[in-house]
C-alpha positions, -999 to +999 in steps of 0.1 A: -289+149+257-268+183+254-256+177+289-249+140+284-229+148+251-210+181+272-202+155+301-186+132+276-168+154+263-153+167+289-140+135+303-127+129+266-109+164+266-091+149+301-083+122+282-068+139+254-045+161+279-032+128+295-026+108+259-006+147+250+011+150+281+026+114+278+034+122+243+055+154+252+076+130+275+076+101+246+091+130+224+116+139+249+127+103+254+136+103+216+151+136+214+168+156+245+169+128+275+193+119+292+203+079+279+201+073+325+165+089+328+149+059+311+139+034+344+121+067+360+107+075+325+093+044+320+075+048+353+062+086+343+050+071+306+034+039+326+011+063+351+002+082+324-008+058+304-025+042+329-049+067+337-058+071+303-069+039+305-084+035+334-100+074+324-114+064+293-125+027+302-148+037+336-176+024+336-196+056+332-183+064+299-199+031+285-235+047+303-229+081+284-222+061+252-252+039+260-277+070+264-264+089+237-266+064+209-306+061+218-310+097+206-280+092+179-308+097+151-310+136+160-275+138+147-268+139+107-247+105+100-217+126+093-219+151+122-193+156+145-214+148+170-226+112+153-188+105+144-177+112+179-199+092+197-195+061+169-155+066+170-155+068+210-180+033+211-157+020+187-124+025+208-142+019+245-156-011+234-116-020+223-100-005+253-125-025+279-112-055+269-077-045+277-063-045+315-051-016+334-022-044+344-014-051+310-009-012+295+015-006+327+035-034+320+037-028+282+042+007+287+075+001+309+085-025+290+088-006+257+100+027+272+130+003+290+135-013+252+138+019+233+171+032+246+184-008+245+174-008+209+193+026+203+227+008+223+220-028+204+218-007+169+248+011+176+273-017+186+253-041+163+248-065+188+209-083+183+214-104+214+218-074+235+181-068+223+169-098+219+152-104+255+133-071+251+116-080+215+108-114+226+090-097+261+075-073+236+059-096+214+049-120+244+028-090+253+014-079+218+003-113+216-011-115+250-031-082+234-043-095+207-062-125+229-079-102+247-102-093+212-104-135+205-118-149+189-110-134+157-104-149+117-062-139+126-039-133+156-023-104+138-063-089+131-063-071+164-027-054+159-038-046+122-066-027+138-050-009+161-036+014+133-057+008+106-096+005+118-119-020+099-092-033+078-083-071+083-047-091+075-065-110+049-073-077+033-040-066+035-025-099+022-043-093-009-032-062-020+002-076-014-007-104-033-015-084-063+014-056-058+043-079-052+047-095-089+044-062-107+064-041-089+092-067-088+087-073-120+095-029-129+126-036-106+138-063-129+128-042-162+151-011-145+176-037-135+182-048-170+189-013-182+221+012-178+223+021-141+214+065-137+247+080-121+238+093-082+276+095-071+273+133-064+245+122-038+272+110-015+295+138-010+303+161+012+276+184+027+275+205+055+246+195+074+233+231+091+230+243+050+210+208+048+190+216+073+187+254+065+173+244+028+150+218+043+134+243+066+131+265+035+113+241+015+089+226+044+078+264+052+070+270+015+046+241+020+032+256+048+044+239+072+036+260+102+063+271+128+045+292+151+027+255+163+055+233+157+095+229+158+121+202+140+149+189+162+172+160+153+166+125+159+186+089+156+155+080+135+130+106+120+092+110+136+065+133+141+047+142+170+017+159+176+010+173+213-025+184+204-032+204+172-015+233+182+021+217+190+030+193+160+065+186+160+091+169+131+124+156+139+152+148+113+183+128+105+214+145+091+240+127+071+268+145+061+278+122+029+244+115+017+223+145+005+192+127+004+189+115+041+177+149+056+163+164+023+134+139+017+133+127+053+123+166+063+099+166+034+081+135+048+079+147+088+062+178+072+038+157+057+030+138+084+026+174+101+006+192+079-020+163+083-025+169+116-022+212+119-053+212+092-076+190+112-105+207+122-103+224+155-136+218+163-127+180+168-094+188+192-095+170+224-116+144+211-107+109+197-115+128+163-080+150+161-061+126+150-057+115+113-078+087+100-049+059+103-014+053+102-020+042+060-039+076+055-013+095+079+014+079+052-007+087+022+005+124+031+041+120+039+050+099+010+031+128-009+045+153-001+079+136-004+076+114-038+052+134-056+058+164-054+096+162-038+107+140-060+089+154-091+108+171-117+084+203-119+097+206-079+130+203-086+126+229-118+119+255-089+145+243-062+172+232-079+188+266-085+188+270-048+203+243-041+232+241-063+239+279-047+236+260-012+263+234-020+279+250-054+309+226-050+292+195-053+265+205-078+283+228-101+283+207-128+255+184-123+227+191-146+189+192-135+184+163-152+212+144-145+202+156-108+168+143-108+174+111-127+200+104-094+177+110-069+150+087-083+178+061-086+162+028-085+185+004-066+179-021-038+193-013-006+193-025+027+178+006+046+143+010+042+137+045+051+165+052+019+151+029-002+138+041-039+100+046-044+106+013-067+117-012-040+104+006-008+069-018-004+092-046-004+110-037+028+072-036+040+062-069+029+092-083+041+088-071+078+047-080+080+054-118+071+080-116+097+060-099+121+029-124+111+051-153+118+061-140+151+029-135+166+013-168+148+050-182+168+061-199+139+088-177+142+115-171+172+128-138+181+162-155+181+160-168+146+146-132+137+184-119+118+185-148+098+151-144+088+155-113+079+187-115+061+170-143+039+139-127+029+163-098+021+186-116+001+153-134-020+132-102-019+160-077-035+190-098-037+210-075-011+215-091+022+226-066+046+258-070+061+254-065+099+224-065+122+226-025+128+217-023+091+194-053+090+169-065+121+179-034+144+172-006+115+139+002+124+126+017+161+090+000+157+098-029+171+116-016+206+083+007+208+059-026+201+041-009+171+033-046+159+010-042+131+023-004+121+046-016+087+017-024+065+007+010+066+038+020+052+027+002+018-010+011+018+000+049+022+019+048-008-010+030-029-030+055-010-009+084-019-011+078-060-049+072-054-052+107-039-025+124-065-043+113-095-079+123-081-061+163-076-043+162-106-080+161-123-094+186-096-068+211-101-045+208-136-022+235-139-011+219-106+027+208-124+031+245-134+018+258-098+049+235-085+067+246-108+063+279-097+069+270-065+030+278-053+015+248-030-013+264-018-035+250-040-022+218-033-024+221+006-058+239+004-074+204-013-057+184+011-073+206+039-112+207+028-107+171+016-086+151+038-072+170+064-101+188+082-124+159+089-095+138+116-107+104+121-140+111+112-141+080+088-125+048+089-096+049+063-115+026+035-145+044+035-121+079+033-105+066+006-133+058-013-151+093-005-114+106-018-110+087-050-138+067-055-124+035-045-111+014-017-077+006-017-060-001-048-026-009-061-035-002-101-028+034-096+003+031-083+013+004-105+005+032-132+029+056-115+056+036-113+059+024-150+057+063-165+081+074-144+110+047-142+097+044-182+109+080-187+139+076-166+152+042-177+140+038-203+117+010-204 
């Protein structure tokens, strides 16, 4: 069995280089390429990705699989060596179903939309677009056949990025978030609007940057395996565990762009630098899902970026980075601006209030588009609709409407739910360390986030995608996903803030 379980692994680890390589040239695209080099990218990303599929999908892999699950019950359940072969069965049994044909031609035809997304946000023009999203969700449905039958089209896609969990599922935590937390936006919006005007002056962007980098390597973030560069929209990127990368976006009227976007990438980062290397070049080194992947950015970003106990300890650097613009704002007239609760049209701004219903938004559109009750064409006013209904702010143009987001041109169909459930997911985890470790506001305070990161490590971090993301959640906190603690969150903070 030692050689069968050594022979899998290494064509796993082969596996694993391709999938890295193709990211290294996926990171490029969104960062140093040049806008004419995407037709002969497309056809670089489209062999790679090809043979990671054809790889991984052989035939023989299925025969390893096969012989080592017979002797499986020499393995402790949790073992890296259980998990790997479970995790592995799980995605060859998905990736089987899929055709070589069909990742090539997805492959180019998302790498070809990505830089027509960037041109169709810039001049604000959907139509320009328009062909490439419709060709893109032809194909994600076309995907999501291949795993019929199933209780929902959009099941498959869900799955993709959160294993186990099903649209129904996901529906009704929605179902059960959505009245409450429009309900807190109504409370806040009844009550005298906080002042965040100081937010959007003037500031140089390489001291924005400088004080971001300060703050992500007091968390630990680590640069010796990673780099931030600047990006149209902000990502993270890991090229194995040893090469995680962040990117940012600077705004030079809007403080809060680059100084909470930064703290998120380094969330996302930190996630994947303290998996356990053991598990590296294996489906294992990755994190758990996309929901538990934004569990950690939001974290780091909400709770303890936009805490007041972080702020206590930063603040005083900041006003000496930018002394004109801060000078006379107090710390608590500071913090009440950044937690500003007030719909917007950008998601990636939007308050910690509001944010989830950007996501809700986007997965009933997405839902309707792949059950085709929706056309791509009719997809602005759509949007602009739900907007208008969801937080009465219908965006004026299509750059800061339907275009905003990248997922779309990069056919992450099925990704935006994750966005909400990491949040819930986030609170879930926060309240569960806050008990484990108590003096954590003073450590913040203090500035001190090892003790943070450390529980995030043994806890979280180190076991990869081990464990599909309900049963990691409910090892974490003790329950599956729920919105009650976040619900909780919420009202004591906006209470304190506003008021209520």
């Amino acid at each position: 069995m030692e050689n069968k379980l050594k022979e899998l692994r290494t064509i796993l680890a082969e596996v694993a280089d391709l999938h890295q390589a193709a990211a290294l040239l996926g990171w490029d695209q969104q960062t140093y390429m040049p806008v004419g080099a995407a037709e002969g990218r497309g056809f670089q990303l489209s062999t790679l990705q090809t043979l990671v599929h054809t790889k991984f999908t052989a035939p023989h892999v299925g025969e390893l699989l096969a012989d080592l699950e017979q002797q499986a019950g020499q393995w402790e359940a949790d073992s890296n060596e259980a998990r790997l072969v479970r995790v592995t069965r799980r995605e060859y049994e998905k990736r089987t179903r899929v055709t070589s044909e069909w990742v090539s031609e997805f492959t180019q035809a998302t790498t070809n939309a990505h830089h027509v997304w960037a041109a169709a946000r810039a001049e604000n023009d959907f139509g320009k677009f328009q062909p490439h999203a419709e060709r893109i969700f032809e194909l994600r449905r076309q995907y999501a056949h291949f795993f019929a039958p199933f209780d929902h089209v959009y099941d498959p896609l869900l799955d993709d990025f959160e294993p186990g969990l099903k649209t129904a599922e996901v529906q009704a935590i929605f179902e059960a978030l959505r009245p409450q937390q429009v309900q807190i936006v109504q409370a806040i919006a009844s009550k005298p609007q906080v002042d965040a005007s100081f937010l959007h002056l003037n500031y140089d962007e390489q001291k924005q940057w400088d004080f971001g980098v300060r703050v992500i390597s007091q968390f630990g973030y680590d640069w010796q395996h990673g780099r931030q560069d600047r990006s149209p929209h902000p990502f993270t990127q890991s090229i194995g565990l040893q090469d995680v990368r962040i990117t940012t976006r600077l705004n030079a009227n809007y403080l809060n762009a680059a100084l909470f976007g930064t703290m998120h990438e380094a969330g996302h980062a930190l996630y994947e630098m303290g998996i356990d290397p053991a598990l590296a070049r294996s489906p294992l080194a990755s994190g758990a899902s996309l929901a538990l992947h934004e569990s950690q950015s939001r974290l780091w970003e909400n709770l303890v970026g936009r805490s007041l106990p972080f702020w206590e300890h930063f603040y005083p650097a900041l006003q000496e980075s930018f002394p004109t613009q801060l000078k006379d704002v107090s710390l608590e007239r500071f913090y009440k601006g950044i937690n500003r609760v007030q719909p917007s049209y950008i998601r990636v701004e939007a308050d910690e209030a509001t944010y989830n219903l950007h996501i809700m938004l986007r997965l009933e559109l997405e839902i309707a588009l792949v059950e085709g009750t929706l056309q791509v064409k009719d997809l602005p006013e759509a949007w602009n609709a739900r907007m208008q209904e969801y937080l009465g702010a219908a965006p004026p143009n299509d750059a800061e409407g339907v275009l905003q987001d990248i997922h779309w041109s990069s056919g992450l169909i099925g990704y935006f739910p994750t966005y909400a459930l990491g949040n819930l997911i986030s609170v879930q985890i926060w309240e569960r360390i806050n008990q484990d470790v108590p003096d954590l506001p003073d450590q913040i305070r203090r500035g001190d986030f090892a003790a943070l990161l450390s529980w995030l490590r043994e806890k979280l971090h180190f076991h990869g995608a081990k464990f599909e993301p309900q049963e990691l959640v409910e090892r974490l906190t003790g329950s599956r996903i729920d919105p009650a603690p976040y619900i909780r969150y919420l009202k004591a903070k906006y209470g304190a803030i506003y008021g209520l």
